[in-house]
KEKE-3310 file (N, C-alpha, C; in steps of 0.2 Angstrom, whole numbers, plus 5000, padded with zeros to 4 digits):
npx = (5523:5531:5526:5528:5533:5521:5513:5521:5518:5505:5504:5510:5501:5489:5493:5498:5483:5478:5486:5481:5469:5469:5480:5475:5468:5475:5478:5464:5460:5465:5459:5446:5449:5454:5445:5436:5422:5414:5413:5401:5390:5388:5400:5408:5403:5403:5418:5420:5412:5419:5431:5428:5424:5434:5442:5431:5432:5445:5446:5437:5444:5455:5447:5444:5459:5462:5453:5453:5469:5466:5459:5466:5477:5471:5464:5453:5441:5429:5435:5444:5440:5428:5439:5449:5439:5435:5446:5456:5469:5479:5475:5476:5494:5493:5491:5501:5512:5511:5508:5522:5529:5525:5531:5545:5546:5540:5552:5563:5559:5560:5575:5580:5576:5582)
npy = (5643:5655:5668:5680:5681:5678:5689:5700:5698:5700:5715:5721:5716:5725:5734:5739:5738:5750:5762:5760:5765:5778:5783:5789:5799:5813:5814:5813:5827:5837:5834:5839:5853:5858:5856:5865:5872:5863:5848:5837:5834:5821:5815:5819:5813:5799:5797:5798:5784:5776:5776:5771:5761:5752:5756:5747:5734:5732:5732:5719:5710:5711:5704:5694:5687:5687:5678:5666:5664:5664:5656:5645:5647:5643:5652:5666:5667:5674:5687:5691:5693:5702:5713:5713:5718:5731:5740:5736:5736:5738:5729:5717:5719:5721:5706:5699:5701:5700:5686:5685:5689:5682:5668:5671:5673:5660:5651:5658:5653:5642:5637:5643:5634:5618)
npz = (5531:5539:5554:5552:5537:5533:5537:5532:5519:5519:5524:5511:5503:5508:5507:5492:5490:5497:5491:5478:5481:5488:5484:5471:5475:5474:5460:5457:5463:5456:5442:5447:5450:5438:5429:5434:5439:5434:5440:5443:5459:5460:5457:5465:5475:5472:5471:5486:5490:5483:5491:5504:5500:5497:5508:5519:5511:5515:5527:5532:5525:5531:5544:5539:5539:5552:5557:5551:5555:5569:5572:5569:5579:5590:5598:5602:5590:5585:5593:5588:5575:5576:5582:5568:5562:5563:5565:5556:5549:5561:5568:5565:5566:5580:5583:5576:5582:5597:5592:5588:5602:5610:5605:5607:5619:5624:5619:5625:5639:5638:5634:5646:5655:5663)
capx = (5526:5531:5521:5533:5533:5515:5513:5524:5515:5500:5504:5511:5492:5484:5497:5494:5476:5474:5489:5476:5463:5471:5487:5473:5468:5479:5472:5457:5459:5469:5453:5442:5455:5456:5439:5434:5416:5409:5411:5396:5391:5390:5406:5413:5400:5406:5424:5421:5411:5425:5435:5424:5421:5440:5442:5428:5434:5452:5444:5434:5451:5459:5444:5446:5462:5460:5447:5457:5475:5466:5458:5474:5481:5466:5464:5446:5441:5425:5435:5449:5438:5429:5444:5450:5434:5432:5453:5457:5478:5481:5473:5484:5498:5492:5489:5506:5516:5506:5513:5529:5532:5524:5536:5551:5546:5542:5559:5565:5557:5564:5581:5582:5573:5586)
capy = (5649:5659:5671:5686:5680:5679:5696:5704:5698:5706:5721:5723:5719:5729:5745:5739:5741:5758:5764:5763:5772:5786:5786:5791:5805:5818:5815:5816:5834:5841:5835:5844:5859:5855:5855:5872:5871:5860:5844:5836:5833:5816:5814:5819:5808:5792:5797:5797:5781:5772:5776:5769:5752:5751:5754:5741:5728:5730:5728:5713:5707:5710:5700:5687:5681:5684:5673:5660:5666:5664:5647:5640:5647:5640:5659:5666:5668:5680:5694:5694:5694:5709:5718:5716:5722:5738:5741:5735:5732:5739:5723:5712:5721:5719:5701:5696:5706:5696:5678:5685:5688:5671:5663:5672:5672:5651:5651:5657:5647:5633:5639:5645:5627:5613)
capz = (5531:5547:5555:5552:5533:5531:5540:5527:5511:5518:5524:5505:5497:5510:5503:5486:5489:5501:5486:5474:5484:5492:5478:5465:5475:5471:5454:5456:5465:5449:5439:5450:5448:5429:5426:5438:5445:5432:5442:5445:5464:5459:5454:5471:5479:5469:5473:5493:5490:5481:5495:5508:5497:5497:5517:5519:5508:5517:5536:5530:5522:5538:5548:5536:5541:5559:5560:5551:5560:5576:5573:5568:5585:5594:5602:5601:5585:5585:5594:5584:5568:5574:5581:5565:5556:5567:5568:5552:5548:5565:5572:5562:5569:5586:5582:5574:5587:5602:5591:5588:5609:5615:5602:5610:5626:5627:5618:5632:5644:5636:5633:5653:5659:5661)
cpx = (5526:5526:5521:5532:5524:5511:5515:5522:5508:5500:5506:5505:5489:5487:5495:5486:5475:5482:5485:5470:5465:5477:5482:5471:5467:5476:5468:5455:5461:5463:5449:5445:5453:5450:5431:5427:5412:5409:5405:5396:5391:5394:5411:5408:5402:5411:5424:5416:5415:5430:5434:5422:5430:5443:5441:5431:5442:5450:5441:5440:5452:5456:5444:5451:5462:5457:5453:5464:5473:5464:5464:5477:5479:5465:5454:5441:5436:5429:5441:5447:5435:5434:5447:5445:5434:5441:5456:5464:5481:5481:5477:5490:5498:5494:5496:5512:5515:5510:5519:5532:5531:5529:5540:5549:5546:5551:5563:5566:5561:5571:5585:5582:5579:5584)
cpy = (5652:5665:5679:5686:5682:5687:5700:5705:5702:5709:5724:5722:5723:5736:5745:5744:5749:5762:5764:5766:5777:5787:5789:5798:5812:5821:5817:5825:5839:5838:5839:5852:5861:5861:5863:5867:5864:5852:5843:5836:5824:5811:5814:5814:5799:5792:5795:5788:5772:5770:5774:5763:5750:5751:5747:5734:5727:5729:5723:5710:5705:5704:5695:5685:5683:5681:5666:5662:5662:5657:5644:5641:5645:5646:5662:5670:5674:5685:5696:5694:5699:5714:5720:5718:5729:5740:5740:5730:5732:5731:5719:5714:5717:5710:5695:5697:5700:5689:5680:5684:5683:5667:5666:5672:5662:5649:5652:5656:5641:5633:5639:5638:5623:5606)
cpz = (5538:5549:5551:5543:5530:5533:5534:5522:5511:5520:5515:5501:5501:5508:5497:5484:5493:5494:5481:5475:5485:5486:5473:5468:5474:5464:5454:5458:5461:5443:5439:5448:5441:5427:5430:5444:5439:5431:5444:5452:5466:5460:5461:5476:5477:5470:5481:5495:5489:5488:5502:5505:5500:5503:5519:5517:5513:5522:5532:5527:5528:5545:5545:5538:5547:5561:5559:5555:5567:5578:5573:5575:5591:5600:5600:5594:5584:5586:5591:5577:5569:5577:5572:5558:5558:5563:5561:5551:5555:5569:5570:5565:5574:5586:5581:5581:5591:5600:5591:5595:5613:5610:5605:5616:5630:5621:5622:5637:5642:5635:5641:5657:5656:5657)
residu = (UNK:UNK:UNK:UNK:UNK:UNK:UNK:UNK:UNK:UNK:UNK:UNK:UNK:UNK:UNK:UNK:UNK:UNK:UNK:UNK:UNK:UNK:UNK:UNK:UNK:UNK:UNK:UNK:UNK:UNK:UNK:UNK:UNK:UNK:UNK:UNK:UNK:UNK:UNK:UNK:UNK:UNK:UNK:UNK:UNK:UNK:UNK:UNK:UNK:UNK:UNK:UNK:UNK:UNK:UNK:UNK:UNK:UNK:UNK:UNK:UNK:UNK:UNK:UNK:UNK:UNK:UNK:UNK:UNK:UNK:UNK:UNK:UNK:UNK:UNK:UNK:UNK:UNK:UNK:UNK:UNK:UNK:UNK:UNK:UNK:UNK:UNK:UNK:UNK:UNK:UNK:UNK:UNK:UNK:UNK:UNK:UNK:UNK:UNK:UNK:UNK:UNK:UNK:UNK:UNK:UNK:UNK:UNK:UNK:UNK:UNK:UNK:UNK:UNK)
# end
């Protein structure tokens, strides 16, 4: 699978997943609404918890396959696994971006070169 491909399917589970943490939101604040003052303080502690498991799990995603990504490109594995634990999707970004212009640039090179 190409790089470009493999990019794509996971920016669409990483939205999946922050769509159902931050898409529930809304809800949840029409609950609170709803239901006046007699949410618990719990309830809003469990909710900012969720939402901080749901982060986490998406950087730890994201440093998962950076590690592998970077082994496979024989590039340095550790700081692109915690780039993308600190940095998250942005890292990936960063990352894909980076393969995509050395694939178009030795393209070029080879294309220019007799």
């Amino acid at each position: 699978m190409e790089n470009s491909n493999k990019f794509i399917w996971l920016l669409i589970a990483l939205a999946a997943l922050s769509t159902i943490a931050l898409g529930s939101e809304p809800l949840y604040y029409y609950l609170v609404e709803t239901a006046g003052s007699t949410v618990p303080k719990t309830t809003q502690a469990a909710w900012k918890m969720w939402q901080v498991a749901v982060g986490s799990v998406s950087n730890v995603a994201c440093a998962l396959w950076l590690w592998y990504e970077a082994r496979r490109a024989n590039l340095s594995v550790a700081m692109w696994a915690l780039f993308g634990l600190v940095f998250g999707l942005f890292a990936v970004l960063i990352f894909y971006m980076k393969a995509i212009y050395e694939q178009l640039h030795n393209k070029a090179n080879q294309e220019g070169t007799p």
